[in-house]
N, C-alpha and C positions, 0 to 999 in steps of 0.2 A: 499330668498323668505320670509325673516319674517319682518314682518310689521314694521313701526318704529312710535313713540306714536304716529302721524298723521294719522296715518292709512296707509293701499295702497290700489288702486285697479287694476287688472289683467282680461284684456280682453283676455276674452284664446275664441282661435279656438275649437270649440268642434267636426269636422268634420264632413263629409256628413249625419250621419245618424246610423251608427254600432257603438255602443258602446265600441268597440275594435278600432277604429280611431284617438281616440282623442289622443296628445301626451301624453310621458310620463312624461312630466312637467307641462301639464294640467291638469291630473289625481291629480298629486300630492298635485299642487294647491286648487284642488277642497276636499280635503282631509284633508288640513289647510285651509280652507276658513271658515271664522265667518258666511261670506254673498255672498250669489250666487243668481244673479237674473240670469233665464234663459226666451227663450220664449217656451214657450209649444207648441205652434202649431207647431215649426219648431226645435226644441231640444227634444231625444228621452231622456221621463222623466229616461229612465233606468239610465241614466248617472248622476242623482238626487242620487237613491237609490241607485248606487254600490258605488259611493266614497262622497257624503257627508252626513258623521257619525253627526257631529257635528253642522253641518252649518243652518243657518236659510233660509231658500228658497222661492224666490220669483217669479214666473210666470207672466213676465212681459206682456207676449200676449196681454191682455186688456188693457196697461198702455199706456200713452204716454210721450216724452222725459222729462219733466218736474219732473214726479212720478218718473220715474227711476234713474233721476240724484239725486235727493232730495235722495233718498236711500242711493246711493250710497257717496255722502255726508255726509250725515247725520252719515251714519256708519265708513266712513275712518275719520270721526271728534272725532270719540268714541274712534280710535287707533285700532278697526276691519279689517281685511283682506278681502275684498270684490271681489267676481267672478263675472264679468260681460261673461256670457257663450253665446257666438255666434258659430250659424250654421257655418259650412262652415269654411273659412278662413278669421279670419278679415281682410284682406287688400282687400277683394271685396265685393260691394255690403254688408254694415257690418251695415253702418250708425253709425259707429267708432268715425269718426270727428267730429260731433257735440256734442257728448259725450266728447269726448276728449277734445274740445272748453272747454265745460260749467265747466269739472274737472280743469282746469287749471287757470281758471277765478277766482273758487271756493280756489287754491291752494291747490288742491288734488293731488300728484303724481302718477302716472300710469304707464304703462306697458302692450304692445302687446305681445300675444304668439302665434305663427299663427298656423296653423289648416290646415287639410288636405279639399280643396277645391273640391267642389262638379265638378268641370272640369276634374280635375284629377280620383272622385271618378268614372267618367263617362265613360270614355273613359279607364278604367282597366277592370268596368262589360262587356265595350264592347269588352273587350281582344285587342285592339287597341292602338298604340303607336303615340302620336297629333305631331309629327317631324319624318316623313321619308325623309333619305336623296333622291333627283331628284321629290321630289311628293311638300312636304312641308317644310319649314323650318322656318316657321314663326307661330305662333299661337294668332290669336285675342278673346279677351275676350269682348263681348259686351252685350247690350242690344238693343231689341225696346223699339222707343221714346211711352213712355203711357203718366200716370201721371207723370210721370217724367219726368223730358224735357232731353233729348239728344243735343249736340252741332251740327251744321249744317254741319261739315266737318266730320263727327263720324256718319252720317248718314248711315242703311244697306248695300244701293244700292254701294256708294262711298268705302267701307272698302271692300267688296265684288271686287273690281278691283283688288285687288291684287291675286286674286284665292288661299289664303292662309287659313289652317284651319281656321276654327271659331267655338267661342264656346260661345251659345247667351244664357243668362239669362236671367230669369225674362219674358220672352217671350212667354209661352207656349200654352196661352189666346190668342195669336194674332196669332200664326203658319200661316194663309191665307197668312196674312201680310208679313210675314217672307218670305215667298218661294218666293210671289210676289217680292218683293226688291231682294233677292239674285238673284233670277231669271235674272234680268238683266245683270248680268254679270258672273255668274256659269251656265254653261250648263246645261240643265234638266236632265242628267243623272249622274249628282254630286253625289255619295253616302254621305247619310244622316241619321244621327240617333237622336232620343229623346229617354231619359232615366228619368224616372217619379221616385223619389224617391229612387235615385242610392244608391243600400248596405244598404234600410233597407230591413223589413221583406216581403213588399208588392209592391218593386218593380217589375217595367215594361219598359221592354226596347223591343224598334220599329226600326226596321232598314229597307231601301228603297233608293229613290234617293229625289230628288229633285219634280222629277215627282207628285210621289205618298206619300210621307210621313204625308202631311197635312193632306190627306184620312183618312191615317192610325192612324193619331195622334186621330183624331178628332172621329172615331169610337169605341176608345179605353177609349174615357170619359178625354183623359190629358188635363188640361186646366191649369195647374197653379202643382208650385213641381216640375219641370223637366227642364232638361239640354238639349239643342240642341246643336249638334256638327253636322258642313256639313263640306267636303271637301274629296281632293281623297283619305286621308292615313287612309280613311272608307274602301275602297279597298281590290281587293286582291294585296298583295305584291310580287312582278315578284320580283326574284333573284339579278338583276343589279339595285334595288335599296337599296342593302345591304351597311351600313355603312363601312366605309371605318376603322373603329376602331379597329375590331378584323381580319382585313385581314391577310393572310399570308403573304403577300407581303408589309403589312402595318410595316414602322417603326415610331417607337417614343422614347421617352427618358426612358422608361422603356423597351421595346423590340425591337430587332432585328428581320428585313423582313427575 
């Protein structure tokens, strides 16, 4: 992890929100880092003040990608150690790649360090496990189409055919929208939950079905910050859908049935 004259820079996962999430190789990084741009609105600044002693800190929230690659340029050209700190996990929703384009263009060398994602941070507040064997065993990571455009086979309604969890981003402004599309093909009494700022200080987590959840979302002021997850392994969990893993009668190459 130490820079070589070029500089480097290290897009670390900063996790959902608890300042206790972030890996221990993120921490680290953030610890030897010259330069850390974070975004504020969406990075708890705690994660600023417990591990960068040294570092020069940038709150990119206001910026746009131009400012922040120029930074980040500019400082791995110095021979600096540069944190680029994203919410979440960067392999989702990170906006990574065009960063990554423009460093590579620039002949900046980089480095992903992924990060505990707000899906996963989701579906633990909800004490819920998103793969029960006979319920689910497949988990979709999506969004609604907004400003961003979505691909036409990636659409709600169609991914929803599979009756497999789902865990919808970026969505929580359009919730209406959401039930309506899942609607077509999840029964109305899918259990469904939104979790508004999962694992920080001011989290709110909503649980319901299909039915009612929008109600509920929508009463509760969530419009934006939150994790939707629908599907059955929201449920209660009947017995005969226990894995087959730790069964007594289970063998495998480490235990005998």
């Amino acid at each position: 992890m130490t820079p070589n004259k070029r500089g480097m820079v290290y897009f670390v996962g900063a996790g959902p929100g608890d300042v206790g999430l972030i890996t221990v190789k993120g921490a680290a990084l953030l610890k030897k880092a010259d330069v850390v741009l974070y975004t504020g609105s969406l990075v708890d600044a705690g994660l600023i003040k417990k591990y960068c002693k040294k570092a020069r800190a940038f709150n990119s929230a206001a910026m746009h990608l131009d400012e922040t690659v120029r930074i980040m340029t500019n400082s791995a050209k110095r021979g600096k150690l540069v944190v680029r700190l994203h919410t979440g996990d960067p392999a989702l929703y990170s906006a990574v790649s065009e960063q990554a384009f423009m460093l590579l263009k620039a002949g900046i060398p980089y480095e992903i360090i992924p990060g505990v994602s707000s899906a996963g941070a989701a579906s633990a507040r909800l004490k819920k496990e998103l793969t029960v064997p006979g319920i689910s065993q497949t988990v979709i990571f999506t969004r609604l189409e907004g400003r961003t455009k979505v691909p036409q086979k990636e659409r709600l309604a169609s991914l929803a055919s599979h009756n497999a969890t789902m865990c919808i981003f970026l969505s929580a402004g359009m919730i209406k929208k959401v039930v309506r599309e899942l609607g077509k093909e999840y029964p109305s009494e899918t259990p469904a939950a939104i979790v508004y700022r999962a694992t920080w200080r001011d989290e709110i987590k909503i649980t319901g079905t299909l039915r009612d959840i929008a109600k509920k979302a929508i009463e509760a002021g969530i419009t934006r910050h939150a994790m939707i997850i629908v599907g059955g392994v929201l449920g209660e969990i009947a017995e005969g859908s226990f894995s087959r893993l730790y069964d007594r009668e289970f063998s495998h190459s480490f235990r005998d049935a």
